[in-house]
N, C-alpha and C positions, 0 to 999 in steps of 0.2 A: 586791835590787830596791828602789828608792827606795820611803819609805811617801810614802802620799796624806795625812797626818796637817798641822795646824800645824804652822809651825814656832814654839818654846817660844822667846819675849822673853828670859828669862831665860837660856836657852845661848845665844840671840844674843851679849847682853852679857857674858856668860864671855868665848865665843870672843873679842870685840872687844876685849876688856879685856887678854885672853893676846896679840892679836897687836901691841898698843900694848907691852906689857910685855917682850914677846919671852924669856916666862920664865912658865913654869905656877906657881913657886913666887910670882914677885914678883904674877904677878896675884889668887894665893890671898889675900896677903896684903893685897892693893887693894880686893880686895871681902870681907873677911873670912871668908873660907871655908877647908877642909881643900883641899890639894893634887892629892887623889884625889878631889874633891867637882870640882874644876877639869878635871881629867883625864879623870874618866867625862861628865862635860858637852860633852865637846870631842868624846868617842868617841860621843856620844851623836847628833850633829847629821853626822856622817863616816858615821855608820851609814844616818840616815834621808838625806842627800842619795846616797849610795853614791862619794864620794868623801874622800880625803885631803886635809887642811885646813893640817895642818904636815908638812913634813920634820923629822923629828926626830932625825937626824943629825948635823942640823949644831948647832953652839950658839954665838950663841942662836939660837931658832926660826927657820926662816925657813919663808914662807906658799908653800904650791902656789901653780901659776895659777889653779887654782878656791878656794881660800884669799887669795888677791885680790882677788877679784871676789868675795868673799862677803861680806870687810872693808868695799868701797865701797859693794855697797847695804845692807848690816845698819848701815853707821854712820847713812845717813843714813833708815830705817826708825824706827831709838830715838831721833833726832834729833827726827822729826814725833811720835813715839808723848812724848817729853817736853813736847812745846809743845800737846798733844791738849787737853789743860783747858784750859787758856787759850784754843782757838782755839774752843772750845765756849763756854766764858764768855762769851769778847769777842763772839761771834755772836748771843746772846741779849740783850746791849746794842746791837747795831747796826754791830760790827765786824767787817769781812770777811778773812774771813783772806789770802785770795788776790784781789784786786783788779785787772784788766785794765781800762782806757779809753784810748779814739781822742779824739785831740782833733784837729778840723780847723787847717790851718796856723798862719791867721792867729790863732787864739786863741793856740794851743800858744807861737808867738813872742814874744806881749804880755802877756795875765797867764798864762799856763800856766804857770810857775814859783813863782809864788805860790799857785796854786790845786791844783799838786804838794804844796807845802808842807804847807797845809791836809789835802790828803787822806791824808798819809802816817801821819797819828795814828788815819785809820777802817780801818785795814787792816794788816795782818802783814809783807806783801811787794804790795810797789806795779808793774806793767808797765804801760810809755804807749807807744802809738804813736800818730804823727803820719802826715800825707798826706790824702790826697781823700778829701772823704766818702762816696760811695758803695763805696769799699770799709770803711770803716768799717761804714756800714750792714748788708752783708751777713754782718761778722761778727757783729755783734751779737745776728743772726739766725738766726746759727748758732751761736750762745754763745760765739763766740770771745773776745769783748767784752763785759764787764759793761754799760758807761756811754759813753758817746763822746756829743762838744759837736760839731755838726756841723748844716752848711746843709739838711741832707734830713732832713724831719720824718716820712719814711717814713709816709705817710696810708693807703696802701693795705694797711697790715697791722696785724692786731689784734696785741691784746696788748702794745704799748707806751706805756708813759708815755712823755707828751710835757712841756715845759717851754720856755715860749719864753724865751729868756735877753736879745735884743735885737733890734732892728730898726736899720738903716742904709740911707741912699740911696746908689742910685747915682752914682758921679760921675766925669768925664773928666778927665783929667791929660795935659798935652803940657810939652814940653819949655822951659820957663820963660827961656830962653836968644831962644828962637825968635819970643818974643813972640804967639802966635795964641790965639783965644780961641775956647768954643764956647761959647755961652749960649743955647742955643735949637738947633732940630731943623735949622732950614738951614745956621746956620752947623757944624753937626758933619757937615753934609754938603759942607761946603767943605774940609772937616779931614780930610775920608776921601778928597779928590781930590790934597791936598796930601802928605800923610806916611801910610807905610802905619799899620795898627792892631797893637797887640802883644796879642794876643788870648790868653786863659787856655785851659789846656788844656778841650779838648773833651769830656773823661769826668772833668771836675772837673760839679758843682754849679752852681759860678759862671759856668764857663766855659759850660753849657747856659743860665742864666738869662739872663746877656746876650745869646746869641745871639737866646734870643727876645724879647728887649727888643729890638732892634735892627729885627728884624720888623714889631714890632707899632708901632714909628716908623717903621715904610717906609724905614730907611737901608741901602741894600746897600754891603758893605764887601767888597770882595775879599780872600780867606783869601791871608795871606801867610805869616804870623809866629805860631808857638802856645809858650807854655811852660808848667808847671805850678805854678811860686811864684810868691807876690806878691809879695815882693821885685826877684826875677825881671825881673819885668813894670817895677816901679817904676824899675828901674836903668837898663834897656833905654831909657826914656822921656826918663830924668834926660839920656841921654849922645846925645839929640836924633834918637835914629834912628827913633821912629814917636810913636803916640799912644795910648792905653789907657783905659778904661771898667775902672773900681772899684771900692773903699768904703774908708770911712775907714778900718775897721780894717785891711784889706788894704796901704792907705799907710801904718799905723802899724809894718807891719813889716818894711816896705824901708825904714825913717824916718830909715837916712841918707845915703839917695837925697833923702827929699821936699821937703829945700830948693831941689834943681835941677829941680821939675816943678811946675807950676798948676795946681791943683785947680778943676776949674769944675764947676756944679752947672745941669744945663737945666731953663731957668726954665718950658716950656712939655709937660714931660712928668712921671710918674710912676713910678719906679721905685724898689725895694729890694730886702735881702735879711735875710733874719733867722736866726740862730743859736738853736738847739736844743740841751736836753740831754735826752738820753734815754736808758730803763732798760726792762728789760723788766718789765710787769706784772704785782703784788703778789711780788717778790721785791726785797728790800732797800730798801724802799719809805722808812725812816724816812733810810739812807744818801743815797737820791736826794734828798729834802728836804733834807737837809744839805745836799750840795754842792749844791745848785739856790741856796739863801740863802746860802752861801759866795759863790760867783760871781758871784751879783746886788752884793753888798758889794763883792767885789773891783773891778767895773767900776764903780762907783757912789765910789768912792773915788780912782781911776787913771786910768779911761780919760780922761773928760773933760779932763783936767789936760794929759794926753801930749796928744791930739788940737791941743788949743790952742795947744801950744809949738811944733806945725807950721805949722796955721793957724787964726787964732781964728775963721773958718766953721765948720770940721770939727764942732766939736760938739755944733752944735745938729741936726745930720746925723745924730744917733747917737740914738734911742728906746730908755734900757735900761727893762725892766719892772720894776714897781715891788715888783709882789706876788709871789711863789713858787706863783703856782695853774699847774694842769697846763692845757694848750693842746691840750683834744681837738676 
């Protein structure tokens, strides 16, 4: 009968060290031990699982199928049980061992590589995913997600720090071939009788914020065309087949689409959107500060520059904030 007991680190690593060696004598002699010190360790962990670990017929050893499966998770058990102080160390400076954040697209495209960079030194093992913010949001809520840089500053749930990272206007882009302009609320409604709209997806962020931008200008656009990247979008526009509502950093990552599209900015309304980073609260709090001033640097150093070499509008379009205070 299997015991309920631990299982002993120390016959783990026998066993693992016997089934690398494929040899009880070469492994005695690996970990400095007696043969039979090797041996009763091996019978010792055969006993309390209730199975066979080697065929010991054959020579050299060769492992059961439960003697395989024992190798694969006990290596990688002494593996975490090796790196266990350090990941305790590094946590009490501020270092996360296992590190998950969602970056929304458009960041993830432009400095998300750098700001990868940066974060690969606060953390053990780094996972990013990208895509729409609102599923980001919900993992983070569900701790699926440490950190995620994202349009939804999720207001309606406690417990998150907030950090607003930028602000950008909106802006309309047509096909630069085609010569049309939209500089005010009538002419965009001359723009939405002419070429249809390429419109962001709908259970995007952006793609809800515009639509209620749109409303609240009284422009009805009949739903044609929806996609989920801004690239996407940007290319679509480039290659003259509709018209699209923006932001700069969303042209900065179709950006080699944005020579073939005009940027126009309407002079008689208001609209923006703003980039968020956010952690849940009072866990990892000195990390979030980091990368909140990581970030702020990085865009404060890049974006305006990129922006400019498309058009030198774009960047006064672009609000990064200055200080790292939280945005409750």
């Amino acid at each position: 009968m299997q015991s309920a007991k631990p299982v002993d680190t120390q016959n783990l690593q026998i066993f693992v060290t016997t089934a690398e060696e494929r040899n009880m004598s070469n492994a005695a002699r690996k970990l400095g031990l007696t043969q039979s010190a090797v041996s009763q360790s091996i019978r010792q962990l055969e006993d309390q699982f209730g199975v066979v670990l080697f065929n010991r017929e054959r020579r050299p050893l060769m492992l059961t199928p439960a003697g395989l499966a024992l190798r694969t998770r006990a290596a990688t058990l002494l593996n975490d049980l090796g790196h266990l102080g350090a990941m305790v160390i590094g946590a009490s400076r501020g270092v996360k061992p296992d590190l998950r954040i969602g970056l929304v697209d458009s960041f993830a495209a432009t400095v998300g590589p750098q700001f990868i960079e940066q974060l690969l030194a606060q953390s053990s093992t780094l996972s990013v995913k990208t895509g729409l913010s609102p599923f980001h949001g919900e993992a983070l809520i569900a701790r699926d997600l440490d950190l995620i840089v994202t349009s939804e500053p999720l207001i309606d749930f406690d417990n998150i720090t907030r950090y607003r990272l930028l602000s950008e206007k909106f802006i309309v882009i047509t096909p630069r071939a085609r010569g049309l302009v939209a500089r005010n609320i009538p002419e965009l409604k001359r723009l939405s009788d002419t070429l249809p709209m390429v419109r962001f997806n709908r259970q995007s962020h952006l793609g809800s914020q515009i639509e209620r931008f749109l409303r609240r200008i009284d422009v009805r656009v009949p739903f044609k065309l929806e996609t989920d990247r801004a690239d996407t979008v940007t290319s679509i526009v480039a290659a003259g087949v509709g018209w699209a509502i923006t932001t700069p950093l969303c042209l900065l990552q179709g950006a080699e689409y944005s020579k073939k599209v005009k940027a126009h900015l309407l002079s008689d309304s208001q609209s923006d959107r703003s980039l968020y980073l956010l952690g849940r609260r009072d866990e990892y709090d000195q990390l979030i500060r980091h990368c909140v001033t990581v970030t702020r640097e990085l865009l404060m150093s890049t974006l305006h520059q990129r922006l400019n070499m498309i058009d030198t509008n774009l960047q006064r379009l672009v609000d990064i904030e200055a200080d790292a205070h939280a945005a409750e």
